[in-house]
C-alpha positions in Angstrom: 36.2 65.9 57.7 34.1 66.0 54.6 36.0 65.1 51.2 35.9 63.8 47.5 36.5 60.4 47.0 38.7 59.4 43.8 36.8 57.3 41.2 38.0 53.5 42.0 38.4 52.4 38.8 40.7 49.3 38.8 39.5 46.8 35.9 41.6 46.3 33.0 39.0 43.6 31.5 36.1 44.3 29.3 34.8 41.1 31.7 35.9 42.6 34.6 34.0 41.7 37.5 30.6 44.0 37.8 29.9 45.2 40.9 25.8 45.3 42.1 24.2 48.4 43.1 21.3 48.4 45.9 19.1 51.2 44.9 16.9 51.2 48.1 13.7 52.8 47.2 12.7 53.5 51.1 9.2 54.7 51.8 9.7 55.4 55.5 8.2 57.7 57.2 10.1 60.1 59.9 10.4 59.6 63.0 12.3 56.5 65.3 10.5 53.8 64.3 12.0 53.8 60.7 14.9 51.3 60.1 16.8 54.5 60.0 16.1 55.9 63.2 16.6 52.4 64.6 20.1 52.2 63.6 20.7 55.5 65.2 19.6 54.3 68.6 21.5 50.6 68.4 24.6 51.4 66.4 26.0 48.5 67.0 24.5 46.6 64.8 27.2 44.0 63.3 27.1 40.9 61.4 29.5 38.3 59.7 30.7 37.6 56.2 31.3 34.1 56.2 32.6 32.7 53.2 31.2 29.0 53.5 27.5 30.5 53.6 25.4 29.7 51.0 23.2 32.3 49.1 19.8 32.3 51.2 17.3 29.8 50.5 14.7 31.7 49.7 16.7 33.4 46.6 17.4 30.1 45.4 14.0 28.9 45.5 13.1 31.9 43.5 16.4 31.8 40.7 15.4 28.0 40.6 11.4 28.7 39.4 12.1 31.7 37.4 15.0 29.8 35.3 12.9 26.6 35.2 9.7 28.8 34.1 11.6 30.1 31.1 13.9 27.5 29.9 11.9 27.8 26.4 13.1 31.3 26.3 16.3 31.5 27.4 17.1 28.0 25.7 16.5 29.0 22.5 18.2 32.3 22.7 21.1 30.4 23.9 21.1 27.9 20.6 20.4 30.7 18.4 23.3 32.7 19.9 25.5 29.5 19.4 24.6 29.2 15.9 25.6 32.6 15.2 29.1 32.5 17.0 29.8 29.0 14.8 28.7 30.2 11.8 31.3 33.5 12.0 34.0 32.5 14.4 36.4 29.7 15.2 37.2 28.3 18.3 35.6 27.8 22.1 31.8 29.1 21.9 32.5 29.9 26.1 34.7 32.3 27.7 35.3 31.8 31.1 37.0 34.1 33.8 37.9 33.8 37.8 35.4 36.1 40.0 34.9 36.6 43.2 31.2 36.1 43.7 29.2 35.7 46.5 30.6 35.9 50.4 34.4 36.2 49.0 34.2 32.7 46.9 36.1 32.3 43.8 34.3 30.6 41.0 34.9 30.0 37.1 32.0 32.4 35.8 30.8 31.3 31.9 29.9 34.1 28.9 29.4 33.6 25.2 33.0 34.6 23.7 32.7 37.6 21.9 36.0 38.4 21.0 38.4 36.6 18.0 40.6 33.5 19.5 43.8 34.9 21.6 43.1 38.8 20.7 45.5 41.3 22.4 45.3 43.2 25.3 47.4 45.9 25.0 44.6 47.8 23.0 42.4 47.5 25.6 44.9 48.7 28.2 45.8 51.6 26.1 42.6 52.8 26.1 41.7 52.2 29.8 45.0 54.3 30.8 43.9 57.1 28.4 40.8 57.1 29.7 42.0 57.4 33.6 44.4 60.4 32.5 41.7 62.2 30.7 38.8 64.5 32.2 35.9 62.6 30.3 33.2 59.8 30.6 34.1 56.3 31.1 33.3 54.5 28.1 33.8 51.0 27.1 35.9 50.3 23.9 33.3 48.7 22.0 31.3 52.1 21.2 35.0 53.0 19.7 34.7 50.3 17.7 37.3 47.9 19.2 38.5 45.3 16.2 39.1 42.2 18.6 35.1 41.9 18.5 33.8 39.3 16.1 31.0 39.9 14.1 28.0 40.7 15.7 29.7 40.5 18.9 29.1 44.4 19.9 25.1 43.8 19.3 25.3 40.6 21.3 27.1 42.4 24.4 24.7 45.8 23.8 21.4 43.3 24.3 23.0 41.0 27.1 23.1 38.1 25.3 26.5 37.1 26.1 25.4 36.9 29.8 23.4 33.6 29.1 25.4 31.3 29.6 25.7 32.4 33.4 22.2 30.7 34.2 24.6 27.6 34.9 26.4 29.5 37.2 23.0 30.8 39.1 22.1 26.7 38.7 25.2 25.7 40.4 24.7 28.4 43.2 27.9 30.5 42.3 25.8 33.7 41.5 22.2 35.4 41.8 19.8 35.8 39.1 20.0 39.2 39.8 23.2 39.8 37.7 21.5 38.1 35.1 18.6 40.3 35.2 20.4 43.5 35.0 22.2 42.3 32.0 19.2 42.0 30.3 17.2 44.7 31.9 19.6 47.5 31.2 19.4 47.2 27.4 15.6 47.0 27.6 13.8 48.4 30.6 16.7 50.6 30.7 16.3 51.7 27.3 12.6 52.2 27.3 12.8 54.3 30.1 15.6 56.7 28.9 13.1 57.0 25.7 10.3 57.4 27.8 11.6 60.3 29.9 14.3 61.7 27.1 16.4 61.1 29.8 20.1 62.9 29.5 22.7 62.2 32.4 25.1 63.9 33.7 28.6 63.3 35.5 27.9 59.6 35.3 32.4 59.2 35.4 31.9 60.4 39.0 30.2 57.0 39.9 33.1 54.6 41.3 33.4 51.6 39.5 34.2 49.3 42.4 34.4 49.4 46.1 31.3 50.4 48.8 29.3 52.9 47.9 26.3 54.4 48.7 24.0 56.0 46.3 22.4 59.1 48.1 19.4 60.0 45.4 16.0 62.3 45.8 12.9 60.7 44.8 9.8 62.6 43.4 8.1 59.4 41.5 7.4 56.0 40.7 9.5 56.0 37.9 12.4 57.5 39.5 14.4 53.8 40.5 14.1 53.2 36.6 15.3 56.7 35.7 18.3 55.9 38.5 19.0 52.3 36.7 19.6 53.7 33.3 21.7 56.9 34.4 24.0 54.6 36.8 27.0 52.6 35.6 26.8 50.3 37.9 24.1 47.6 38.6 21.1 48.6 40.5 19.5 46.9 43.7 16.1 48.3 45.2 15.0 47.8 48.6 11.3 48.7 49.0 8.3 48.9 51.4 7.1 45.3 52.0 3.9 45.8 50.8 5.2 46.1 47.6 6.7 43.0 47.6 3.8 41.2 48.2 2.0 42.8 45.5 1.4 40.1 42.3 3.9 40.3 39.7 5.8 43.4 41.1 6.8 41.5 43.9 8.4 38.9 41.6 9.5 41.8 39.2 11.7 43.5 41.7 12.7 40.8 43.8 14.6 39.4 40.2 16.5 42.7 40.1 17.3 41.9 43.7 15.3 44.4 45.7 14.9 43.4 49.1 12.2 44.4 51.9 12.0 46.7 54.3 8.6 47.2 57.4 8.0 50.7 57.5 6.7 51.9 61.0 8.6 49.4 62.9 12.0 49.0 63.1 13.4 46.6 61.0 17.5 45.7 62.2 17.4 43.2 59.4 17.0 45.7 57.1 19.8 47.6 57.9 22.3 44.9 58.2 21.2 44.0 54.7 22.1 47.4 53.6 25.5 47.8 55.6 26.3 44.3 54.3 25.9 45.7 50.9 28.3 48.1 51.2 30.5 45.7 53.4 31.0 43.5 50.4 32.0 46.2 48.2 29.1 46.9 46.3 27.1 49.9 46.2 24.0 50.9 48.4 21.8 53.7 47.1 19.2 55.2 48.9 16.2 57.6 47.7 17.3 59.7 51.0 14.1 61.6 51.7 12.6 58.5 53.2 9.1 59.1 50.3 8.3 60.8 47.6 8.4 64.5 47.6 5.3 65.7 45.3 6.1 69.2 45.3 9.2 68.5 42.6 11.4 70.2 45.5 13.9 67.7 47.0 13.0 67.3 50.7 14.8 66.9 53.8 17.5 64.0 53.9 16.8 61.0 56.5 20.2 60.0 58.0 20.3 56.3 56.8 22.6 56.9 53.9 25.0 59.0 56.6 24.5 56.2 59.0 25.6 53.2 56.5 28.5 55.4 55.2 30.0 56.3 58.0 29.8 53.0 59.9 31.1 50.9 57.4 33.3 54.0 55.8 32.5 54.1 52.5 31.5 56.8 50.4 28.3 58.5 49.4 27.5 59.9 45.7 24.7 62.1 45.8 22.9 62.3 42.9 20.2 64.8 41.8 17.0 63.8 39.9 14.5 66.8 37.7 11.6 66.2 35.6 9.7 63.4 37.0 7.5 64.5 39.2 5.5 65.2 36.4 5.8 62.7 34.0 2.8 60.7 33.3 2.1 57.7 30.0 -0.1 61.1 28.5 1.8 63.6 29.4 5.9 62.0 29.4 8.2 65.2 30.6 12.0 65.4 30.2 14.0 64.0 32.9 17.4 64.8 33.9 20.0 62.8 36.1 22.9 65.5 37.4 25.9 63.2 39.4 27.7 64.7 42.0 31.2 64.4 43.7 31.8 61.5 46.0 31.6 62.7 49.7 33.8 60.7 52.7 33.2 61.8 56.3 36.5 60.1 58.1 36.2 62.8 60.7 32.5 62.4 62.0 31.1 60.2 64.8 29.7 57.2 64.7 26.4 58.5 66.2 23.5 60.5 65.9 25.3 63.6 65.7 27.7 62.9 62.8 24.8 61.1 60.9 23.0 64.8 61.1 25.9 66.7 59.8 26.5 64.7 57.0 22.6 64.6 56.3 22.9 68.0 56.3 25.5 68.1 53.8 24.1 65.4 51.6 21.3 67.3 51.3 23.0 70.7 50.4 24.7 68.8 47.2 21.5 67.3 46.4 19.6 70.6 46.6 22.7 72.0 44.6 22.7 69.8 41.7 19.1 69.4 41.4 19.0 73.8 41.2 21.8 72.8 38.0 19.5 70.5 36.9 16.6 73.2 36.8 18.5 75.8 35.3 19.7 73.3 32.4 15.9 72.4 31.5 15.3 76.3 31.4 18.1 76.2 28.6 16.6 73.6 27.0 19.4 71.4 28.0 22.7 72.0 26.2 25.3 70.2 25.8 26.6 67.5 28.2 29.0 69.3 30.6 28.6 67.4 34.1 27.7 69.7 36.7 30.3 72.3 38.3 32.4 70.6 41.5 31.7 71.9 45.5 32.8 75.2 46.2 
């Protein structure tokens, strides 16, 4: 059976733990030697999560050199940041909160303190419970001006600066750079694209905040996983064709926003149980479902690895509709528009080729459906910001 999934929206911290989405930006062709394809034919795929396993070696490495690379940078920031929080607050320049990081393990995670010494909470709880009875965007409390922040703490969380103090976390091996990264990207990257493209978003409070997901998106251009990034709520992760990770400086770009690898024209089982892992560890997997780009500016047929991960693990899937970028060009930048849809659960379908078609099929009927909303709202020139009309 197909169904909506309720948002899971269960935080009643501004610091509440942020859960990583894997936008996987897959460039694989049809046919049975895609990762996809391979996962249909051996579904039982399976791995561990083992809490006493370290974060990979090779990410390490990486988090190591790029925080060692720009300790001029990021150490300054720091003392300038410090300065300012001594200069107009009293008290402990560090916050620091339980998470749950990596494989399961709890660890003491480390922010700037951007709040006055022992503010309230009820505030905050107030506004969270309005929020959850109410039939509007989640927002956080600092856009409604929240009066716990000290000065020049809203700026400091808007650019990511409060993350900083995290690299010691990364150093210690309690997180990845990559949350780091997002911090920082979102409020840049994020904001340059959403210029770039004039980008307005839709239904974004349809997004779960927590739990396995997966993120079942078209894809007509390059520009689409940074479109995706600034429309989503969540943290973003790409997975991408290898080649492009072997590419100087873009491999390094995406691998710091944690994009992973994936061999197209062979399978790839590693692949997969990276992306089921995802998911496993309740964080959200997205998935640019057409397998490539679709030039026409018509979304394409869906591939059944975003059915395949969902059902499996039995999480569910968000479709989201992309219009406008197909395009967009540096001379000639269009309008872009990001339309979010219900979230989908299939409890009743087969673990097997068979259920992975019919819930391809129906991913791809909501994506065609929002994306014709999409097109009918750019004929209109856009109005207002009502999220798209729910399944019939």
């Amino acid at each position: 059976m197909i169904s909506a999934a309720k948002n899971g929206q269960g935080a009643l911290s501004d610091v509440a733990t942020r859960n990583i989405t894997l936008i996987a930006a897959q460039e694989v062709p049809v046919g049975s030697s895609s990762p996809q394809a391979s996962a249909i034919a051996s579904p039982d795929i399976s791995f561990s999560l083992r809490q006493d396993e370290p974060i990979p070696s090779w990410k390490r490495l990486l988090d190591l050199t790029f925080i060692f690379l720009t300790i001029p940078v990021w150490l300054s920031a720091m003392g300038f940041v410090s300065v300012w929080l001594l200069s107009v607050s009293r008290g402990s320049l560090l916050y620091r909160q339980e998470r749950i990081g990596f494989r399961g393990r709890r660890f003491m995670l480390l922010k700037f303190r951007t709040m006055h010494v022992n503010s309230e909470t009820l505030s905050h709880e107030g506004y969270f419970e309005k929020l959850m009875q109410a039939d509007c965007p989640m927002t956080k409390l600092d856009s409604c001006g929240d009066s716990r922040l000290i000065r020049g703490g809203r700026m400091l969380r808007a650019l990511g600066l409060d993350e900083l103090p995290q690299l010691f976390n990364v150093i210690r091996g309690e997180m990845s750079l990559v949350d780091l990264t997002w911090a920082v990207g979102r409020p840049t990257i994020g904001t340059v694209a959403s210029l770039a493209t004039r980008l307005r978003v839709y239904g974004t409070d349809r997004v779960p905040l927590d739990g396995g997901v997966v993120i079942a998106s078209n894809h007509f251009s390059w520009i689409d996983p940074v479109v995706l990034g600034a429309a989503s709520p969540r943290v973003l992760y790409y997975m991408a064709k290898i080649e492009a990770h072997r590419a100087p400086g873009l491999g390094t770009l995406i691998r710091a926003f944690g994009c992973f690898p994936v061999r197209r024209g062979e399978s790839d089982r590693e692949a997969v149980r990276t992306m089921r892992r995802v998911v496993a560890e309740g964080k959200a997997l997205g998935l640019f479902v057409e397998g490539t780009r679709q030039r026409s500016g018509v979304p394409g047929e869906v591939q059944p690895g975003a059915a395949m991960v969902a059902i499996q693990e039995g999480v569910p899937i968000v479709p989201v509709a992309i219009h406008g970028t197909h395009e967009w060009t540096f001379r000639h930048p269009t309008r872009a528009s990001v339309a979010w849809g219900e979230p989908l659960l299939f409890d009743g379908l087969p673990k097997g080729g068979k259920g992975y078609k019919e819930a391809s099929a129906q991913i791809q009927v909501e994506i065609r459906r929002l994306w014709e909303w999409l097109v009918e709202q750019h004929d209109h020139g856009r109005p207002g910001s009502t999220p798209p009309p729910g399944r019939s």
